[in-house]
FIGU-53436 format. One record per residue (C-alpha): residue in one letter; x, y, z. Coordinates in nm, 3 decimals. Example, Ala and Ser with C-alpha at 12.3 -4.5 7.8 and 13.67 -1.06 7.14 Angstrom:
REM FIGU-53436
- a|1.230|-0.450|0.780
- s|1.367|-0.106|0.714
//
This chain:
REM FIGU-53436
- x|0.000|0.000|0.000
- x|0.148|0.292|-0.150
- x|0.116|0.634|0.084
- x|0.103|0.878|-0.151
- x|-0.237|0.728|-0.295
- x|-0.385|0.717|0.088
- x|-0.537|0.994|0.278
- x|-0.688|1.027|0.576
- x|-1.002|1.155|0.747
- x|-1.055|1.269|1.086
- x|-1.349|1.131|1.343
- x|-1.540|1.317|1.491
- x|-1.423|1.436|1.847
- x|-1.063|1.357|1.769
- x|-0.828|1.566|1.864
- x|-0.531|1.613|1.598
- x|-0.247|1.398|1.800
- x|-0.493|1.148|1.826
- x|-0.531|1.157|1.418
- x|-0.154|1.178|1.374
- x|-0.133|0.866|1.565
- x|-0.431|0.656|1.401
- x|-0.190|0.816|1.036
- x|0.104|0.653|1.197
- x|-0.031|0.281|1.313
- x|-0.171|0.242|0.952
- x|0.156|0.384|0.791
- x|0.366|0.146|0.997
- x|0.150|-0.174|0.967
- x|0.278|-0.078|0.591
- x|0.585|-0.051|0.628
- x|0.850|-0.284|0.583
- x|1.096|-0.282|0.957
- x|1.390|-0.298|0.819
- x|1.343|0.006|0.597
- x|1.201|0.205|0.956
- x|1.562|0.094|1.123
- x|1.765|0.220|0.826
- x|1.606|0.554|0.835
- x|1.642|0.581|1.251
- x|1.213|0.618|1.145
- x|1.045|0.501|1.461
- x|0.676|0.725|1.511
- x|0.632|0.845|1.924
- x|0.340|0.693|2.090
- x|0.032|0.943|2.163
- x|0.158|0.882|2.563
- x|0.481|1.002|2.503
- x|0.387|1.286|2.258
- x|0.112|1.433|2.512
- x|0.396|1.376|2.803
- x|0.646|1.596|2.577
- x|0.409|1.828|2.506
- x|0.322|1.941|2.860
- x|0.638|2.015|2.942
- x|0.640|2.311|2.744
- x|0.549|2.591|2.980
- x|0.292|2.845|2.821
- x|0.514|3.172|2.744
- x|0.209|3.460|2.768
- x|0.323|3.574|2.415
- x|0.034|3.608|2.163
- x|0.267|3.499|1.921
- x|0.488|3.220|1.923
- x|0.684|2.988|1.671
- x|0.740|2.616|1.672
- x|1.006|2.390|1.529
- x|0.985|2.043|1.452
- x|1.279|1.899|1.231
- x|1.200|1.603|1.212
- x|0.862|1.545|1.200
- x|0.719|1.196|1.110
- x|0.341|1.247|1.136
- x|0.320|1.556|1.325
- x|0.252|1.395|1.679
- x|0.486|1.590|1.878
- x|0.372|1.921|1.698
- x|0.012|1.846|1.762
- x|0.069|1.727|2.119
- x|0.301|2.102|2.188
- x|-0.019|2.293|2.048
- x|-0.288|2.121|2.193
- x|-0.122|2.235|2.547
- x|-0.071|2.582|2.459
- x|-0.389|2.624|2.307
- x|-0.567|2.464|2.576
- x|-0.332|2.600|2.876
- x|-0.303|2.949|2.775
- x|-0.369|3.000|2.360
- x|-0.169|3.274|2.160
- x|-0.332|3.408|1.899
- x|-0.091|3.333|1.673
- x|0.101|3.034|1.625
- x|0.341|2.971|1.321
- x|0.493|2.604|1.300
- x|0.753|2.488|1.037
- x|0.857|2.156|1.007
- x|1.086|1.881|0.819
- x|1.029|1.536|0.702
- x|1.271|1.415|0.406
- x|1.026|1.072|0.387
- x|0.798|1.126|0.071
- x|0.558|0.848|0.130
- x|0.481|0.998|0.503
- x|0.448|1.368|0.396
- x|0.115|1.337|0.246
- x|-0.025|1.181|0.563
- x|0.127|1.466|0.749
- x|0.000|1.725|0.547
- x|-0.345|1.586|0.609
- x|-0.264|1.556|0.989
- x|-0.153|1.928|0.979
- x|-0.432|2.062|0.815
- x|-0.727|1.915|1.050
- x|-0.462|2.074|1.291
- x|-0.487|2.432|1.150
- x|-0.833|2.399|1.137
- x|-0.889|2.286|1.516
- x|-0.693|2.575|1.603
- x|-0.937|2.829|1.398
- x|-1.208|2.674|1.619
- x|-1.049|2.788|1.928
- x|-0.979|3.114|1.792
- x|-0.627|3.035|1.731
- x|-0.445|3.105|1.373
- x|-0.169|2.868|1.290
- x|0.083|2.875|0.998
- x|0.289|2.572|0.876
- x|0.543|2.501|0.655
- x|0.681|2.168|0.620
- x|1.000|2.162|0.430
- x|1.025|1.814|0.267
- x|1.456|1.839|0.269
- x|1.701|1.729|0.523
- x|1.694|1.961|0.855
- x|2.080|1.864|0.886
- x|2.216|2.001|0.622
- x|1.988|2.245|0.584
- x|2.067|2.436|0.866
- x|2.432|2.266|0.944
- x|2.566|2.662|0.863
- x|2.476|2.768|1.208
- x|2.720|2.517|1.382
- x|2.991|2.738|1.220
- x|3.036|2.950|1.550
- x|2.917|3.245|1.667
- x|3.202|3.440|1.568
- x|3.142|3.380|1.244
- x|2.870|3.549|1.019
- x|2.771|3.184|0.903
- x|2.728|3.065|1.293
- x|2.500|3.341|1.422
- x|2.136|3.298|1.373
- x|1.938|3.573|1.335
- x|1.646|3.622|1.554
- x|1.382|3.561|1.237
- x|1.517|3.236|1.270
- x|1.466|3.117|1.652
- x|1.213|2.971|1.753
- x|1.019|3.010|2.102
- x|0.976|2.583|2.082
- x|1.146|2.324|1.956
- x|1.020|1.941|2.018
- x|1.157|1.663|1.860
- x|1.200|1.281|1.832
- x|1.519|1.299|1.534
- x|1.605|1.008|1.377
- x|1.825|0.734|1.536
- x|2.102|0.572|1.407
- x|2.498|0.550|1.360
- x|2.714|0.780|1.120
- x|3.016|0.650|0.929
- x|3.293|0.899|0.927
- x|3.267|0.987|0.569
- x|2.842|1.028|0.588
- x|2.780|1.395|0.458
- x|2.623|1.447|0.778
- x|2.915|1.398|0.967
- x|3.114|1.588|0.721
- x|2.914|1.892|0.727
- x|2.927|1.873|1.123
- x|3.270|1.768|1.149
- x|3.345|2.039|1.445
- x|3.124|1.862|1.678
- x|3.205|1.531|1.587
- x|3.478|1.321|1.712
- x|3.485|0.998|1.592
- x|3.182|0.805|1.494
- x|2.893|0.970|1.632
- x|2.464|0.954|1.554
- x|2.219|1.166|1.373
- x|2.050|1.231|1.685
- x|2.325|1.449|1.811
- x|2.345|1.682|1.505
- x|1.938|1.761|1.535
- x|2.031|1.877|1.910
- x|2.343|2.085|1.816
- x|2.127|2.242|1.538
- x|1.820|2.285|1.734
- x|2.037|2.465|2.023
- x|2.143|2.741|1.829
- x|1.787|2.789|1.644
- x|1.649|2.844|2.006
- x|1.478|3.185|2.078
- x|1.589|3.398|2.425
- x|1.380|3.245|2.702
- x|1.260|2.950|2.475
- x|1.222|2.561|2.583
- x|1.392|2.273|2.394
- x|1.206|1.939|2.393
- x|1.368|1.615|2.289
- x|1.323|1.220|2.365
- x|1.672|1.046|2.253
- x|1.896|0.773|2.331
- x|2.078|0.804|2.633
- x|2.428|0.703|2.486
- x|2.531|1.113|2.456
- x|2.535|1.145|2.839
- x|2.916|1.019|2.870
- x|3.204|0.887|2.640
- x|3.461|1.070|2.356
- x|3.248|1.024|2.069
- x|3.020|1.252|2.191
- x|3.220|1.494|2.444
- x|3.272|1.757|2.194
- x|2.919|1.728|2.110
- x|2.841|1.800|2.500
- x|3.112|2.080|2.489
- x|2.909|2.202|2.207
- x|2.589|2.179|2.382
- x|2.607|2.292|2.690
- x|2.775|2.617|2.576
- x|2.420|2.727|2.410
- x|2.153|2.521|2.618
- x|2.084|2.380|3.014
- x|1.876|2.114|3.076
- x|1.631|2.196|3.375
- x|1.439|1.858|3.338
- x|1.517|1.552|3.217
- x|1.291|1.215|3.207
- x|1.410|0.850|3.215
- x|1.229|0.518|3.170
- x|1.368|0.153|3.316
- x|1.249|-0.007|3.080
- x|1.447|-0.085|2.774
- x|1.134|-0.254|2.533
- x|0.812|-0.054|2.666
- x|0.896|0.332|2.513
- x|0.915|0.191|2.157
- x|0.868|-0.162|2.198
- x|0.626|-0.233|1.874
- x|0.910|-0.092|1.657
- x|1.166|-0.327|1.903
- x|1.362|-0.031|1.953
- x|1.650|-0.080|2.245
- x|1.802|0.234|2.343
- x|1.746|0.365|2.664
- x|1.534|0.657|2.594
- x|1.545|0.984|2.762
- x|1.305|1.295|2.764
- x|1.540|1.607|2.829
- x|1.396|1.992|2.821
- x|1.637|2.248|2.779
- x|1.680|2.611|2.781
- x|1.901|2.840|2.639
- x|2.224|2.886|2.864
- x|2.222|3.039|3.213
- x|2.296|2.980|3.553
- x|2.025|2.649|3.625
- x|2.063|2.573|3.986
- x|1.869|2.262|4.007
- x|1.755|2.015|3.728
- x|1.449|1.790|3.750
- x|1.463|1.444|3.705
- x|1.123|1.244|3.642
- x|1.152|0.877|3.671
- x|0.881|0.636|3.511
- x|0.916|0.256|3.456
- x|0.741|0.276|3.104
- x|0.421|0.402|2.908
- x|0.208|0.309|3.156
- x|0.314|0.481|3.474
- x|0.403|0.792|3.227
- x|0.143|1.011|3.415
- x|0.243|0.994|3.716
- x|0.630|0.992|3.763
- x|0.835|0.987|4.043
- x|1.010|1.353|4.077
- x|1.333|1.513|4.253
- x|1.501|1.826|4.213
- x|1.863|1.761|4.196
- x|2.163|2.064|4.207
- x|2.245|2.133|3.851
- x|2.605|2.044|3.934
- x|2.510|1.710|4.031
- x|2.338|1.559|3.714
- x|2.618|1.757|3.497
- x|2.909|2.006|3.569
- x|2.981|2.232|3.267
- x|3.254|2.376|3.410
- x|3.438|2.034|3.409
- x|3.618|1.873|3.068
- x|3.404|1.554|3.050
- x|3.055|1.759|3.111
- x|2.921|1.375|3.217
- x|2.546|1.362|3.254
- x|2.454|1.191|3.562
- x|2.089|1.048|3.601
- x|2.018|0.861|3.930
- x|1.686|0.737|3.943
- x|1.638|0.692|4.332
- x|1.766|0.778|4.685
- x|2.005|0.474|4.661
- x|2.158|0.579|4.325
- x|2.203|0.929|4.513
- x|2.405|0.740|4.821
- x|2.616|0.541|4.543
- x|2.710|0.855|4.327
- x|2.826|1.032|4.683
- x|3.014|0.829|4.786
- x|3.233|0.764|4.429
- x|3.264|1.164|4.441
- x|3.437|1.160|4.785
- x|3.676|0.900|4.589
- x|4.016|1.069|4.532
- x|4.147|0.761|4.345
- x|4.138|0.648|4.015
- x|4.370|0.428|3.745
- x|4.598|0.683|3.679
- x|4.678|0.735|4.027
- x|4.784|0.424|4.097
- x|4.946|0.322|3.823
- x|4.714|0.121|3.664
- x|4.605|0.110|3.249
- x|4.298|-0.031|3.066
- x|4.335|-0.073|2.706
- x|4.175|-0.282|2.397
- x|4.280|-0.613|2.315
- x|4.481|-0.578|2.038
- x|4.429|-0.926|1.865
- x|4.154|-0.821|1.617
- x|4.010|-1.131|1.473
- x|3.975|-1.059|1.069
- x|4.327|-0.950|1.058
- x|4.445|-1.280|1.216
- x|4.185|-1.504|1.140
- x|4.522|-1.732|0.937
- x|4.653|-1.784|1.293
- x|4.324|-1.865|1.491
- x|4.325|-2.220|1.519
- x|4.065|-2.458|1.745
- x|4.360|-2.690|1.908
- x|4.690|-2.594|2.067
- x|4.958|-2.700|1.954
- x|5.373|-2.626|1.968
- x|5.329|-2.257|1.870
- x|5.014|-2.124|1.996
- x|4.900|-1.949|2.307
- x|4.571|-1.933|2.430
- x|4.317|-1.670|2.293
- x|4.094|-1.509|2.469
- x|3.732|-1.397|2.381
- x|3.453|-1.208|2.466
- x|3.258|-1.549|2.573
- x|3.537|-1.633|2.770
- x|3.521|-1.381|3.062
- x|3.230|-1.422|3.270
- x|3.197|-1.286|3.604
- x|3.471|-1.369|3.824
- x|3.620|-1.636|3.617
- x|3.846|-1.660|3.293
- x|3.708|-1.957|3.162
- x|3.931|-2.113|2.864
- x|3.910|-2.342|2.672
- x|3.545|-2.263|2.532
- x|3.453|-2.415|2.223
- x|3.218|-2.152|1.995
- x|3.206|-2.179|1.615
- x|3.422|-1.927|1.436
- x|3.630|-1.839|1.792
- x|3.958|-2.054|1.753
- x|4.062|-2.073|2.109
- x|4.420|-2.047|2.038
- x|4.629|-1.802|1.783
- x|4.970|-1.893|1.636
- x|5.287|-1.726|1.737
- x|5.458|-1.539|1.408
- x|5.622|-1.224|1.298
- x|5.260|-1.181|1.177
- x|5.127|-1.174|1.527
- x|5.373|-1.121|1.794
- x|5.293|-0.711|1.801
- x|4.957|-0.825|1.921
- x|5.028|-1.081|2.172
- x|5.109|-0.921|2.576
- x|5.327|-1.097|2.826
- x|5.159|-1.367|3.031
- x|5.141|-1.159|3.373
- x|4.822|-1.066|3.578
- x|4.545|-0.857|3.425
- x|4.133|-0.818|3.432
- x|3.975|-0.855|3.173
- x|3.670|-0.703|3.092
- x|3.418|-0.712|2.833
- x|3.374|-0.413|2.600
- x|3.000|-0.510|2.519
- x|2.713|-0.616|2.724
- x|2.409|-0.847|2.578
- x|2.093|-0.665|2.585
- x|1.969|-0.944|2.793
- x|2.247|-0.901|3.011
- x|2.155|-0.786|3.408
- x|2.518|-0.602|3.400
- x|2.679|-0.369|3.228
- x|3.044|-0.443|3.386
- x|3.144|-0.823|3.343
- x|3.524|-0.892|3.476
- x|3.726|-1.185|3.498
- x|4.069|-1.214|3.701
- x|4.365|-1.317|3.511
- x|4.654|-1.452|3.658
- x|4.985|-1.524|3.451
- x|5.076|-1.856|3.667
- x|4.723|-1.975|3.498
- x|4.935|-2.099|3.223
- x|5.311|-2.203|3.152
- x|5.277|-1.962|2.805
- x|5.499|-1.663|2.803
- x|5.237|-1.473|2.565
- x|4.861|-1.474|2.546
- x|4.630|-1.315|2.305
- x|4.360|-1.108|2.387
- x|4.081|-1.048|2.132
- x|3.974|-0.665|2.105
- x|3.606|-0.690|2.199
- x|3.759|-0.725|2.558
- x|3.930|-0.478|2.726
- x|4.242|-0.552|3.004
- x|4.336|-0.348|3.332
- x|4.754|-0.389|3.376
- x|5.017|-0.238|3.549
- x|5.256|-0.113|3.301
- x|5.565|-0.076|3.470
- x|5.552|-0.429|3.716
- x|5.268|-0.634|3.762
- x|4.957|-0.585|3.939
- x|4.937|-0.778|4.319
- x|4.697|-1.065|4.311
- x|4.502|-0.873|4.567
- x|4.484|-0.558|4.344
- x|4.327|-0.810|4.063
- x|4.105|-0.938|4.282
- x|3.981|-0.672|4.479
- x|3.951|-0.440|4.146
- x|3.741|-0.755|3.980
- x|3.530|-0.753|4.239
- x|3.461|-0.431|4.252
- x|3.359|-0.390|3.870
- x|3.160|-0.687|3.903
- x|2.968|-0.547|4.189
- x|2.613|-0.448|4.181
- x|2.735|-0.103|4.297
- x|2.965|-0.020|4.064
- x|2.715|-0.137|3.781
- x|2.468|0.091|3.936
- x|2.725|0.398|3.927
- x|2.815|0.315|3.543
- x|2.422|0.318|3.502
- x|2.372|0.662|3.607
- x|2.605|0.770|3.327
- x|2.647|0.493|3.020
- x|2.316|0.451|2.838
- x|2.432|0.192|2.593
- x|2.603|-0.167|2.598
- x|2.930|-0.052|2.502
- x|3.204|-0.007|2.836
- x|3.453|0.247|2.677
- x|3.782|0.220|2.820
- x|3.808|0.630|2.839
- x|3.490|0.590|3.086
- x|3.667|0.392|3.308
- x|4.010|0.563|3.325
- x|3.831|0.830|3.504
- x|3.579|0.614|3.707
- x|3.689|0.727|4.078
- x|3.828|0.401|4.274
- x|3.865|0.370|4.653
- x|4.202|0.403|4.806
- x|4.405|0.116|4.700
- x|4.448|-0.036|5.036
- x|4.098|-0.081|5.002
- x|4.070|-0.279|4.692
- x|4.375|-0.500|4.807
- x|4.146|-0.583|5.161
- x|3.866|-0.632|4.953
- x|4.079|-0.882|4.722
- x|4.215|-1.047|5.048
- x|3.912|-1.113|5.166
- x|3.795|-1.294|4.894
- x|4.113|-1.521|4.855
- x|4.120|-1.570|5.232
- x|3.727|-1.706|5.157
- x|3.770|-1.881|4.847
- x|3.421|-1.749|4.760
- x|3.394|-1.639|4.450
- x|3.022|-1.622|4.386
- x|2.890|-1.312|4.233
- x|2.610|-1.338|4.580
- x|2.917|-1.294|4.794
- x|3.041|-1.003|4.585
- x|2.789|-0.851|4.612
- x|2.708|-0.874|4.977
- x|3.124|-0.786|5.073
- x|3.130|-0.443|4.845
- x|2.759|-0.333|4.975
- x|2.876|-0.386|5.342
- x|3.217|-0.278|5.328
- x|3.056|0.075|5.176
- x|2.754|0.065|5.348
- x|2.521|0.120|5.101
- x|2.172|-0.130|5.079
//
């Protein structure tokens, strides 16, 4: 079923989000899912739009503009208006909007006109414009700086609201996207980010900023100079989350972790909202807290992290890592990525040992608390051949953790370590495959105390609740956890001790030791 030969009508009594959603269920029963995940094209349920659209806060202008760059079927437009019309109208309302998807924009264009005319019925006059070309490069010019003619925006071309749900997914370095945003973009970065660096210089003085997006912008490199970018032009003074992975999106099986984040333009913010729901269906009655703006993210510091605890215990766990003077670097202690990468060597990957091989280690073989090798797994050669080919990649058979660079979706933690000790094995090399990453003391050997106590600790329940606050994806990025604070060393050796001196190894026991020891339940 072809769009562009479909229209559709409204009921009666229906308000217009409610029509933009009926045009989207029928639109994506159409549509094929594979073609709605290459496009990032997922539509926002009517729950979440009306949510979004609340939090704009009525300005008292009889005149306002609205901005939605990305607009699917309108929802989050219609949603925005339907509050301010309803909460306190303006008489005037103009709305531009982009969608680059030619089979949707006939659908919208029907959705926006029954929108226009419920706002004539409540005395209201809207204008829209919806720009069928790509919002990106469009308006990419304005990310030129502002001391630049190209980077200012002039006031024409604010808007008093912006709400959005951009597209979602990955760009490859040499994507014209990323090209014509290359100042904000370090490494491999997603579309999402460029509609929020855009949007933040398009907003008017004393405007709001309303997005839902992944989470995975709150922390890392790829996206710190994104954060540098936008946190010099906007402050977010509420921000939603959900703890559930599969509810927000979950016909269109959509696995980010989502948040909803309103923003103003930059200015001193003193405390920041954070709204807590556990999906769709609690979404009208969140759990609140005010937080110190400092708290959920300093933009005076280099990182500019955004924290989001969810509850009083997340609070206790991020106070006490920031009374934590320690960290890797301080005690002399490096993570890096295993540098056997499998393609390159797959010649020298073999199944069996044999004169001149040394064990390999994968991703499947670190579980928690235990290096577990030999594992048989198709396509994962257990051992890799010592050559001139491969010795650069190969480390020195001494004590390490290892940790995996990826969690399962399905996994309960986002930190899985394994101790590694070099009498494990009479081999004088080992390999370590480079979706794992491995903790080692350059200069002399970490203690078998250190390993342990540090294994334990990233395998904790705690510390995978303190990661939570800041990583919203599966990947564990070794630059996160060089400047994860750690406890005094002493500590982490007593805490290793105590588990040797046990022989307990059990993730239960783990758990229970760190809790105690730090007194947080």
């Amino acid at each position: 079923m072809a769009a562009e030969s479909v229209h559709i009508v409204p009921l009666a009594g229906e308000t217009p989000s409610q029509l933009a959603e009926r045009a989207g269920r029928g639109y994506a029963d159409a549509s094929v899912q594979k073609d709605k995940k290459h496009k990032g094209q997922f539509f926002t349920p009517i729950a979440i739009s009306q949510f979004m659209g609340k939090l704009a806060t009525p300005s008292g202008k009889m005149s306002v503009s609205v901005l939605d760059p990305g607009c699917g079927l309108a929802i989050l437009s219609c949603a925005l208006i339907e509050h301010l019309v309803e909460a306190a109208p303006p008489t005037r309302i103009a709305l531009t909007l982009y969608e680059t998807d030619g089979d949707v924009v006939p659908l919208t264009e029907d959705v926006l006109s029954y929108l226009k005319m419920w706002c004539e019925d409540r005395n209201v006059k809207l204008d829209y414009e919806l720009k069928e070309s790509d919002f990106v490069l469009d308006k990419c010019v304005c990310l030129d700086g502002a001391d630049t003619i190209f980077g200012e925006v002039s006031d024409a071309g604010k808007f008093d609201y912006i709400i959005s749900n951009p597209p979602y997914f990955k760009l490859a370095r040499d994507d014209v996207h990323t090209r014509s945003c290359a100042n904000i973009v370090d490494g491999q970065t997603n579309i999402y980010a460029l509609f929020m660096a855009i949007c933040s210089k398009m907003l008017a003085e004393g405007g709001q900023m309303i997005f839902i997006t992944p989470r995975s912008f709150a922390s890392g490199r790829y996206f710190q100079a994104f954060r540098d970018f936008l946190f010099r032009y906007v402050h977010i003074d509420l921000i939603h989350l959900f703890n559930t992975r599969k509810d927000t999106f979950s016909k269109d099986e959509v696995l980010q972790e989502l948040v909803i984040m309103r923003m103003h333009p930059a200015r001193e913010v003193s405390t920041v909202t954070v709204s807590f729901s556990q999906g769709i269906r609690d979404l009208g009655e969140p759990y609140q807290k005010e937080y110190k703006a400092a708290d959920i993210v300093d933009v005076t510091s280099d990182e500019k992290v955004v924290y989001l605890p969810v509850d009083a215990r997340d609070e206790a766990i991020l106070s006490l890592f920031r009374s934590w003077e320690g960290n890797m670097e301080k005690y002399d202690i490096m993570i890096s990525t295993g540098p056997v990468v499998a393609f390159r060597a797959y010649d020298f990957i073999v199944n069996e040992p044999t004169e001149d091989t040394v064990p390999l280690y994968w991703l499947h073989n670190v579980v928690k608390m235990l290096c577990d090798h030999p594992v048989q797994k198709k396509g994962k050669g257990q051992y890799i051949k010592v050559a001139p080919e491969t010795k650069a990649s190969l480390l020195p058979n001494k004590n390490y953790v290892l940790l995996r660079r990826f969690s399962s979706k399905d996994d309960n933690s986002r930190l899985v370590a394994a101790p590694f000790f070099g009498n494990m094995s009479q081999y004088e090399l080992v390999g370590i495959e480079n979706k794992l990453n491995y903790i080692y003391r350059p200069k002399g050997h970490l203690r078998r105390d250190e390993v342990m106590g540090l294994t334990a600790l990233l395998n904790s329940e705690m510390f995978d609740a303190y990661f939570r606050t800041f990583n919203g994806n599966i990947n564990v990025s070794a630059t996160e956890l060089r400047m994860m604070p750690l406890p005094p060393i002493e500590t982490m050796r007593e805490i290793g001790r105590k588990i040797i001196l046990r022989n307990n190894y059990s993730i239960d026991y783990i758990n229970d030791l760190v809790l105690d020891y730090f007194k947080i339940r």
